[in-house]
MARVEX-638898 format. One record per residue: residue in three letters; z, y, x of N, C-alpha, C in turn. Coordinates in steps of 0.1 Angstrom, whole numbers, plus 5000, padded with zeros to 4 digits. Atoms other than C-alpha are relative to their C-alpha. Last residue first. Layout:
! MARVEX-638898
ALAZYXZYXZYX...
***
This chain:
! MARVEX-638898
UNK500349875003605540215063499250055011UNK499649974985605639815062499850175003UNK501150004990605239725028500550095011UNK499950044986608139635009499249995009UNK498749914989608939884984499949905011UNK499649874997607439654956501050075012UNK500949934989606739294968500450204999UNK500249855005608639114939500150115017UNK498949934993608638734950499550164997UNK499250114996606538454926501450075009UNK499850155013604038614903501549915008UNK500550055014601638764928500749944990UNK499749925007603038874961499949984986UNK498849965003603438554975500250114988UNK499249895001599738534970501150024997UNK499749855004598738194972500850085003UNK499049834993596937964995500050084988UNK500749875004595037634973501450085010UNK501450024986595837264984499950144999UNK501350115001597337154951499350075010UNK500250065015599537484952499349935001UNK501250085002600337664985500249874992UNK500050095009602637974992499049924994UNK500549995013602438175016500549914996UNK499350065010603838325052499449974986UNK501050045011603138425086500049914990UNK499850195006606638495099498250054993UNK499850045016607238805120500049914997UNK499350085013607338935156500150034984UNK499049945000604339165170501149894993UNK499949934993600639085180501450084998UNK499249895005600438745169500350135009UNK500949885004597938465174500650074995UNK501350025008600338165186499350124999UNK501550154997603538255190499049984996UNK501849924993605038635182499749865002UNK501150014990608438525167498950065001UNK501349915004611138505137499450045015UNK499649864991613638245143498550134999UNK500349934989614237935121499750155002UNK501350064991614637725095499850055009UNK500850014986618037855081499249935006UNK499350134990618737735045499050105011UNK499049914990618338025018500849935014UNK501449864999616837744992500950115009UNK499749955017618337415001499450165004UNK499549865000616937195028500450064988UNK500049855019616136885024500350055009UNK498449965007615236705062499750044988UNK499050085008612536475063500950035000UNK500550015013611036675096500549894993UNK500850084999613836785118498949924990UNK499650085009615037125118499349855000UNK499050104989615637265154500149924986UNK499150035008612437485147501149885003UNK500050085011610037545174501449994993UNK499950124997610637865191499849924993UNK500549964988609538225182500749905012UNK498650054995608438095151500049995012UNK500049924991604738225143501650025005UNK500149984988604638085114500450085008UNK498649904991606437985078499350005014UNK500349994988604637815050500350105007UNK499949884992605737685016499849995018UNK499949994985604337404996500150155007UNK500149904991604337374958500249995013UNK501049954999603537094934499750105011UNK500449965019606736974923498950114999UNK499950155010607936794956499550064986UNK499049995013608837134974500249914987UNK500750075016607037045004501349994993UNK499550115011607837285033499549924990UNK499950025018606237345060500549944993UNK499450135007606937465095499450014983UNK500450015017605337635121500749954997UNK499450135006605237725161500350054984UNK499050024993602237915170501249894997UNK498649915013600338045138501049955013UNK499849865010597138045161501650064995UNK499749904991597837785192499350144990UNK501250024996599337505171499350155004UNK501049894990602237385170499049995000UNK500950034989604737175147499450155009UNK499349924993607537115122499249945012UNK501049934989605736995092500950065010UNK500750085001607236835060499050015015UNK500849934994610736985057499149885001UNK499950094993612036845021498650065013UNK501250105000612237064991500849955018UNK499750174997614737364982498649935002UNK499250105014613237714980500549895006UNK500049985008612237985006500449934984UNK501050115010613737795033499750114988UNK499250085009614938115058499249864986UNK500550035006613938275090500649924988UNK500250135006616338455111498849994989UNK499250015007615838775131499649844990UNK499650174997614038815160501049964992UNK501650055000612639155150500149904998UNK499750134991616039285135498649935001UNK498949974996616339585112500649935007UNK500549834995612839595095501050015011UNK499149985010612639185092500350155011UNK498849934989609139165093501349984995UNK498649944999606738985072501150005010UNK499249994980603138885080501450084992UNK499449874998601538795039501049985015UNK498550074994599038515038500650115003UNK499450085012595538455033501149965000UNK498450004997594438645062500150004984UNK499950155000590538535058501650015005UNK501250145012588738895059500949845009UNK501250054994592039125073499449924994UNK500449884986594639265053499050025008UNK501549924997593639005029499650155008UNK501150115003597238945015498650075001UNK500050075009599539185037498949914996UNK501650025003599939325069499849904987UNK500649994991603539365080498750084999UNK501250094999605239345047499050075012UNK501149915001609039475054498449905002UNK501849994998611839255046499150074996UNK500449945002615539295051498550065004UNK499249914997616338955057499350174999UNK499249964985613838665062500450144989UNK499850024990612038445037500850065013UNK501049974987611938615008500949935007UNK499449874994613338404976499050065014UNK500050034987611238134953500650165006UNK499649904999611537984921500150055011UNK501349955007609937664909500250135005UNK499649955015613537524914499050024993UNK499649895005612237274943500750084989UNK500849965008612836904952500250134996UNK500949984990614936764979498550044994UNK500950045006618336744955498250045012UNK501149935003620636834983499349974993UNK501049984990623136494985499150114990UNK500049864991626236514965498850035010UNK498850054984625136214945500450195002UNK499550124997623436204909501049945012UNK500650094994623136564901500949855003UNK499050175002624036774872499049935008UNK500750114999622537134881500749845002UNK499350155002623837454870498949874998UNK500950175007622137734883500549915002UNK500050114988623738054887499549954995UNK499250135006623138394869499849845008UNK501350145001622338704890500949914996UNK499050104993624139024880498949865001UNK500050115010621239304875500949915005UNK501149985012621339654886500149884990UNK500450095006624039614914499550044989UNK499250035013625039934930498649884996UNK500950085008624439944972500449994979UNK499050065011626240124995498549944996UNK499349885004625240325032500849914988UNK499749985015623740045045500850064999UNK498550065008622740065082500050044985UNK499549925010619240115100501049934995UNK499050065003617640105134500450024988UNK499250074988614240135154501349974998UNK498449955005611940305129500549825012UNK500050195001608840335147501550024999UNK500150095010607740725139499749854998UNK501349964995608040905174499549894985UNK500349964986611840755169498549965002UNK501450015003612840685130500250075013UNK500249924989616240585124498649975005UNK500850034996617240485087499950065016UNK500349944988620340495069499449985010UNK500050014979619940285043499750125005UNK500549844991620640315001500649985015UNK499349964988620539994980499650105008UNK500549874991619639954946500950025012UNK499649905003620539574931499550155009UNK500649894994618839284915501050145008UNK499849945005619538924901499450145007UNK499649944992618038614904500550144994UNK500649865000618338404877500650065011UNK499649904990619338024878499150114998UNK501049984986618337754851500650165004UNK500149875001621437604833498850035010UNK499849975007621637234832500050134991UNK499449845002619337184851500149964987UNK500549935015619136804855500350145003UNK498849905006619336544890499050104987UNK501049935011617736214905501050094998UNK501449954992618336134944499550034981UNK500049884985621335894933499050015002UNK499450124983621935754899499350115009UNK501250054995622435984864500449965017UNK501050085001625035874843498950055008UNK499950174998627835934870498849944990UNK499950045014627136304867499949895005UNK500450125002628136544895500549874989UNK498750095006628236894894499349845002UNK500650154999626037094917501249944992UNK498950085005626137484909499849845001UNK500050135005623237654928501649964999UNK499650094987623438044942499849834991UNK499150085005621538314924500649875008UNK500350145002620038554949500849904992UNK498850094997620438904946500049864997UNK499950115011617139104952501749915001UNK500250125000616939424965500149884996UNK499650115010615139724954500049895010UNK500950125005615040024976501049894996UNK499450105017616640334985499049914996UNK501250055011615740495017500749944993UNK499450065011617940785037498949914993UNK500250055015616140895067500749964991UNK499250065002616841025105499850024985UNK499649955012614041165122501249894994UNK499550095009613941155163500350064984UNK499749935007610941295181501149904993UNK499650055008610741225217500550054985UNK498549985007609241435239499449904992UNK499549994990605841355264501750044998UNK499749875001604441175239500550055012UNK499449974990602440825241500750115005UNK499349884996601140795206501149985015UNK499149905005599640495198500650095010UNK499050004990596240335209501250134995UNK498550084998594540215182500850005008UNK498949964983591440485181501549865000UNK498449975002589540325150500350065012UNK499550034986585240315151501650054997UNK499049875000584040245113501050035016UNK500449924980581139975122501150125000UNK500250084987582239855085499650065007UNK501450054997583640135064499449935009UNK500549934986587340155056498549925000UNK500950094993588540185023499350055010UNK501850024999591340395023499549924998UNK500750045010594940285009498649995004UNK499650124996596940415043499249894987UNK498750085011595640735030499849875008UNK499249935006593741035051500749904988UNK499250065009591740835077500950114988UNK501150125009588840965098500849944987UNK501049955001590541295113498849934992UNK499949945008593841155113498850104995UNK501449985003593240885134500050104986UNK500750044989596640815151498150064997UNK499349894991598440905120498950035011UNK500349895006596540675097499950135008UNK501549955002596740415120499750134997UNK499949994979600740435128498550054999UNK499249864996600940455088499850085010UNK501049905009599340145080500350145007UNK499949975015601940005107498750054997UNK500149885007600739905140499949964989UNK499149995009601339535154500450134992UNK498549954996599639585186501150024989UNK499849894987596039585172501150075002UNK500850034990595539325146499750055014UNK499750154998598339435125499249895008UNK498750014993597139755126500749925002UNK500349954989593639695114501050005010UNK499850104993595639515089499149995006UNK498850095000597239765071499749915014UNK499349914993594140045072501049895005UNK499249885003591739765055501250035012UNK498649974993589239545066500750104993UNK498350005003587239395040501150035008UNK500450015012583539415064501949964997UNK501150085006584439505099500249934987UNK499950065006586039775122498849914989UNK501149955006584939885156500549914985UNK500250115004588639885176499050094987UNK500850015008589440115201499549914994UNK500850125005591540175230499749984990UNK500149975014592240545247499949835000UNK500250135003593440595283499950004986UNK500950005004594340965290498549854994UNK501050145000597640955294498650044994UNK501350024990598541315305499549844998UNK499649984985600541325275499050065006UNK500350124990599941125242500150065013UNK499950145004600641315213500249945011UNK499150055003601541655225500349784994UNK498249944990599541715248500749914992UNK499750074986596741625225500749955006UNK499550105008598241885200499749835005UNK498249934999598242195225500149844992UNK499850044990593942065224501850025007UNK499750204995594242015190500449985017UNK498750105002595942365188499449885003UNK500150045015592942565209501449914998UNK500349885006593142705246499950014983UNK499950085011595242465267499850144992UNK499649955011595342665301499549914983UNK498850115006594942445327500150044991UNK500450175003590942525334501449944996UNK500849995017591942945331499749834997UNK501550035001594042875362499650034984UNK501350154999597342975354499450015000UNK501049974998600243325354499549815004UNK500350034984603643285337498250005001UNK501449944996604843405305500249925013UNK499549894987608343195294498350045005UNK501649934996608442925270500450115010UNK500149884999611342625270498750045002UNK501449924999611942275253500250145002UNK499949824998615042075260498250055000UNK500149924989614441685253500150134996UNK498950004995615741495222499650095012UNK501050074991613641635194501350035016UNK499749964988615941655165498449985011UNK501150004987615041595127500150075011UNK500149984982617541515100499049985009UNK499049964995617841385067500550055009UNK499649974989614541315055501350055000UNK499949824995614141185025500249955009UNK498949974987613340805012499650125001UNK500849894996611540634982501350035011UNK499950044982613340454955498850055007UNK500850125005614540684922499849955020UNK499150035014617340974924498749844994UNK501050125001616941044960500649994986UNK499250125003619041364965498449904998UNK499050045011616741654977500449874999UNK501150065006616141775012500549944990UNK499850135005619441975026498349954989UNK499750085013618642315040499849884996UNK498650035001619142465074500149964985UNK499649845014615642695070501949924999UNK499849934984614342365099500550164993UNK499150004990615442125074500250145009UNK498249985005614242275044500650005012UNK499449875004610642295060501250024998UNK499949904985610142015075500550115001UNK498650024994611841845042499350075012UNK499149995007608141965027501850025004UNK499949854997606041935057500850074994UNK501149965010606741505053500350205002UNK499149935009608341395082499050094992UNK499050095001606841165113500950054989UNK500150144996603241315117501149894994UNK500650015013604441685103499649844999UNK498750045006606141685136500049944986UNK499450104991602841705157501149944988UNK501150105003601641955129500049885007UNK499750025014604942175135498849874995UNK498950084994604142135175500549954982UNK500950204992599942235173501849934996UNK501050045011601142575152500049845003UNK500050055004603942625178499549944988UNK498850094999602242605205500549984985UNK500850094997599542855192501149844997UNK500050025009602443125183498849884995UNK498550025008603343115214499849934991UNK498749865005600343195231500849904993UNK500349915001597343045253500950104995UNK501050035015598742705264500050164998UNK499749835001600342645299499050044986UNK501549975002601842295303500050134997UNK500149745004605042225319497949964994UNK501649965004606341845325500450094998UNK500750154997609541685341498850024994UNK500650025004612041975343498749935009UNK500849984990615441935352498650014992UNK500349874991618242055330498549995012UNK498549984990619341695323499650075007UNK499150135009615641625303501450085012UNK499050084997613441895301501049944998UNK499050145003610042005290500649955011UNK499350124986608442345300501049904994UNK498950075008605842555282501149875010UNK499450124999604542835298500749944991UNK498750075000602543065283500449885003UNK500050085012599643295294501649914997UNK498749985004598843565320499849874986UNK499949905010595243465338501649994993UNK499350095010594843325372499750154990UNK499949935009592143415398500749954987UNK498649914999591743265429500650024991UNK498850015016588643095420500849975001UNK499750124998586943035458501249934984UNK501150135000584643255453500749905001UNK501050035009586843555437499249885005UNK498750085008589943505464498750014987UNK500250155001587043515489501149934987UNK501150035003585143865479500649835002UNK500050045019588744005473498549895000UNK499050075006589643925511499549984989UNK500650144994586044025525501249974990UNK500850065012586844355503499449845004UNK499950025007589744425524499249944993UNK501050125007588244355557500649994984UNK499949985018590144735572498649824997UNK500950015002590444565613500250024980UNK500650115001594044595619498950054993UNK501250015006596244845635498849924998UNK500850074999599744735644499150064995UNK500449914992602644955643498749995002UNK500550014986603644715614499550155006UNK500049924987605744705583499549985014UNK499350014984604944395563499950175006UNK499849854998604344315527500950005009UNK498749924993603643955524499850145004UNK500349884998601143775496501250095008UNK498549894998601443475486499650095009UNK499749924989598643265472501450044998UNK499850074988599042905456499750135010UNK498849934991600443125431499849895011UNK499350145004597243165414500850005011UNK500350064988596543585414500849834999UNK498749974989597043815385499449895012UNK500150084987595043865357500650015008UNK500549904992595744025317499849925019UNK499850184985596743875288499450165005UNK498149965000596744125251500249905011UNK499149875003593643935242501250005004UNK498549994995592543595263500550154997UNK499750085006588843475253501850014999UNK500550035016587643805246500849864999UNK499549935011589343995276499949954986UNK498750075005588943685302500550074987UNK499950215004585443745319501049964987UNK501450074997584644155325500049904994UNK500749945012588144325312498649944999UNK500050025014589944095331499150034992UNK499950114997587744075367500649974981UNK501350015002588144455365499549884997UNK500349955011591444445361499050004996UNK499350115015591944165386499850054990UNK500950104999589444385413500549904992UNK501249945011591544695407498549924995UNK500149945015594544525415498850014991UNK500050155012592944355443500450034987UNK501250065007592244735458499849844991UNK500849985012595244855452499049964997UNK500250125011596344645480499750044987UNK500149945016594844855504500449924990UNK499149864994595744765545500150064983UNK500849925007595044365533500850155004UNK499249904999595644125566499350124988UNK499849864994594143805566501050094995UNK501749955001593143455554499850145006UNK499949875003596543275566498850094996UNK500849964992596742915551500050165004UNK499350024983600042795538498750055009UNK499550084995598242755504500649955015UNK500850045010596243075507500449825002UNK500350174994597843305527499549934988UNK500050045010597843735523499549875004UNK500450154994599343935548500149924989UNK499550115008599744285532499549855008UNK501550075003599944605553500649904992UNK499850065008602244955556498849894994UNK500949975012602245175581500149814992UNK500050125005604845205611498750014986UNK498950005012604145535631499749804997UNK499049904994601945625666501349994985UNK499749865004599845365656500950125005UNK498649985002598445085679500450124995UNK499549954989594844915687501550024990UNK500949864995591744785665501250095010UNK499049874999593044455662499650115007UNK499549934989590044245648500950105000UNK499249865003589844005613500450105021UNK499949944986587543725610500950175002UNK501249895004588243565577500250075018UNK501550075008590343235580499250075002UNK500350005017593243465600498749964998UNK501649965001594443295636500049974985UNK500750075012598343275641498550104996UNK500450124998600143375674498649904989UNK501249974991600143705671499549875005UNK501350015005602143685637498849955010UNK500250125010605743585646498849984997UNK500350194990605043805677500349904991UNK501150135013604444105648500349875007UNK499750035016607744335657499149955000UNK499050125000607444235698500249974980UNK500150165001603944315695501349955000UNK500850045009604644685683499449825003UNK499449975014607144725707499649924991UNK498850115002605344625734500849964987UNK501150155004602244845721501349885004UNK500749995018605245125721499049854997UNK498850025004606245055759499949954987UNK500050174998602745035773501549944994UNK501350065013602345385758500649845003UNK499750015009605845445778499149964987UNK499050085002604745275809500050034988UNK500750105006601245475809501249874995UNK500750005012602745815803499949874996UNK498949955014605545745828499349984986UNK499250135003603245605854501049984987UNK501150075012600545945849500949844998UNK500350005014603646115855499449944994UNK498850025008604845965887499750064989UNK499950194999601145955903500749964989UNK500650005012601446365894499849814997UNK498849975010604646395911498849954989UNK498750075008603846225940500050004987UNK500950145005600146405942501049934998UNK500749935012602146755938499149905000UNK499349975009604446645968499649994983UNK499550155004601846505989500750024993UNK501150075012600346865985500549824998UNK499449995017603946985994498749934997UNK498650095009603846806028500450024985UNK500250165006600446876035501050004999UNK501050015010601147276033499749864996
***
């Protein structure tokens, strides 16, 4: 009888071992599938309530590499983003809808594991700590496939309202149109310039994706912003003052065209003509984009053909006197350039043709030696090469003097506007390095901002179209040109006025 009752306490020892090995088997189990997890403590306090008899289905939800917990419901976030939509985001974000910012992630895990239900702690932290994205559009700029900016702006059709009105900046809305319908903008039949082409050189894509409601770009200025200037957020400003105009506001601040102004301040300015009102505050900081727009132009403008000097020589008169016999005409002709306009600063152009309008007639002049006569015609050419007017006469109060460019060469030569004898080759820390001519017959021309001194020596002649020098920034200048006039018994005049034909050459 004691030998079987030790029997029947054996057996039962040996079952209760079985039971507790194989439970102890399962919970092995079940920690060997989470031991990636058991190591790692969640933000939100979360306890393991024990072990299931099946696998069930949880969410492990991190928060920039953080872990915050384990959700057993994830319908419930669902129901807490729709709810979340329809409450905050419906009115300013129709047809959108909420989702989660992707600095969470969210893992769906099979475990045996039973974990403390803290769902609503979870939703109560991804709402306090504004979790909460809303559906909207990406935009993504790239250069060689890679992308180098993304912004996320409300809709499509947003973008491209703000991107046609960006473009509208550098190309009249007119050719915007043709072009982008694949139609040719019309012939030029007087001078003036079309468009010919408009690319933007980076790749632009959209695509939904989920954002903070704070990145989202919710109106076009603010899509148009963006577009101008970036993430630069640096502005600089100039308070204007009595006779300033648009031209040479810009010429005072970084060498900006009329144009550049106007653009830049499109909210205060609407013609490159305005008058502007003293204390009138400017923006003058240009466009910093985050693409490049290139337009490509045809212009036609009037240029001049210079008559050249005939010198014969006459034994009755003696040396250093001479006669027109013929007086010289310049002549005229239309020429058509192909222009290249980048973020609208034209940056190259070639001649297409040119038809001569007027032949220019020479000037015969019977002189006493072969030496230069060192006295003017009365007649005077532009100074430098395919010339644009900077900033013109009284751009600014007391710019007495036209800034010319040459459009298609910064550092491009300077030239003697007429014959005479150099009278001035100096420095001084406004016009920088200078020269003047004296034309001996009342007139004096002037030439700054030479981006070395001149290699001419003073008491040379020169003849009219004679190399003086180099076009420069010296002295008080905010971009190469020539500061330049004409001066009569002591008096500054107006190139433009009476002496060189100015149409078509103001600086666009």
């Amino acid at each position: 009888m004691a030998k079987r009752m030790m029997q029947l306490c054996f057996c039962l020892v040996l079952a209760i071992v079985v039971v507790y090995v194989t439970s102890l088997s399962k919970l092995e189990y079940a920690f060997m599938k989470d031991d990636a997890r058991m190591d790692q403590v969640s933000l939100l306090r979360q306890e393991l309530k024990g072990v299931n008899e099946k696998p069930h289905t949880i969410y492990r939800v991190y928060n920039e590499g953080t872990y915050i917990g384990a959700l057993n419901n994830y319908a419930k976030v669902e129901s807490f983003l729709e709810e979340a939509y329809l409450q905050e985001y419906k009115k300013e974000f129709p047809n959108s809808k909420c989702g989660l910012l992707d600095s969470i992630v969210v893992s769906k895990e099979q475990t045996y594991l039973n974990y403390e239900d803290i769902d609503d702690s979870i939703i109560q932290y991804i709402k306090d700590n504004g979790l909460v994205s809303v559906e909207a559009t990406a935009v993504s700029f790239l250069n060689d496939g890679k992308v180098y900016a993304e912004i996320f702006v409300k809709n499509e059709e947003m973008y491209e309202e703000a991107m046609y009105e960006y473009l509208s900046y550098f190309i009249s809305p007119t050719d915007l149109q043709l072009l982008n319908n694949g139609q040719e903008t019309p012939q030029l039949k007087t001078y003036g310039s079309r468009a010919i082409g408009i690319q933007i050189v980076e790749d632009i894509t959209m695509h939904e994706a989920y954002a903070s409601v704070d990145e989202i770009l919710v109106t076009k200025d603010e899509i148009l912003e963006y577009l101008k200037y970036g993430d630069n957020t640096e502005r600089k400003y100039y308070t204007c003052v009595q006779n300033d105009t648009v031209a040479g506001v810009g010429a005072k601040n970084f060498g900006l065209s009329a144009t550049q102004i106007m653009n830049i301040n499109k909210d205060k300015i609407q013609s490159v003509d305005q008058i502007l009102e003293e204390g009138l505050e400017l923006c003058v900081t240009y466009f910093t984009p985050p693409l490049d727009v290139i337009v490509s132009t045809e212009h036609m403008k009037k240029e001049p053909i210079y008559f050249d000097a005939i010198y014969q020589e006459d034994a009755t008169l003696r040396q250093g006197l001479s006669e027109v016999v013929q007086a010289g005409r310049d002549g005229s002709k239309n020429a058509l350039y192909e222009e290249k306009w980048e973020n609208g600063i034209l940056v190259s152009g070639r001649l297409l043709s040119s038809v001569d309008t007027m032949q220019a007639v020479s000037e015969v002049i019977k002189v006493g030696s072969l030496e230069i006569p060192g006295y003017g015609t009365g007649t005077f050419r532009w100074p430098v090469d395919n010339p644009y007017i900077s900033n013109g006469w009284l751009g600014y109060p007391g710019h007495r003097a036209i800034d010319i460019q040459n459009a298609y060469n910064k550092y491009g030569s300077i030239y003697a506007s007429d014959r005479g004898v150099v009278e001035k080759n100096s420095y001084d820390p406004i016009s920088g390095n200078y020269v003047v001519i004296n034309h001996n017959n009342g007139y004096k021309t002037y030439y700054g901002h030479m981006n070395v001194p001149s290699p001419i020596p003073i008491g040379t002649n020169v003849d009219k179209g004679d190399f003086i020098g180099q076009l420069g920034m010296t002295g008080r200048a905010t971009g190469p040109h020539t500061h330049f006039f004409i001066e009569k018994d002591g008096v500054h005049l107006n190139p433009c006025e009476g002496f060189i034909e100015c149409y078509g050459q103001v600086k666009r």
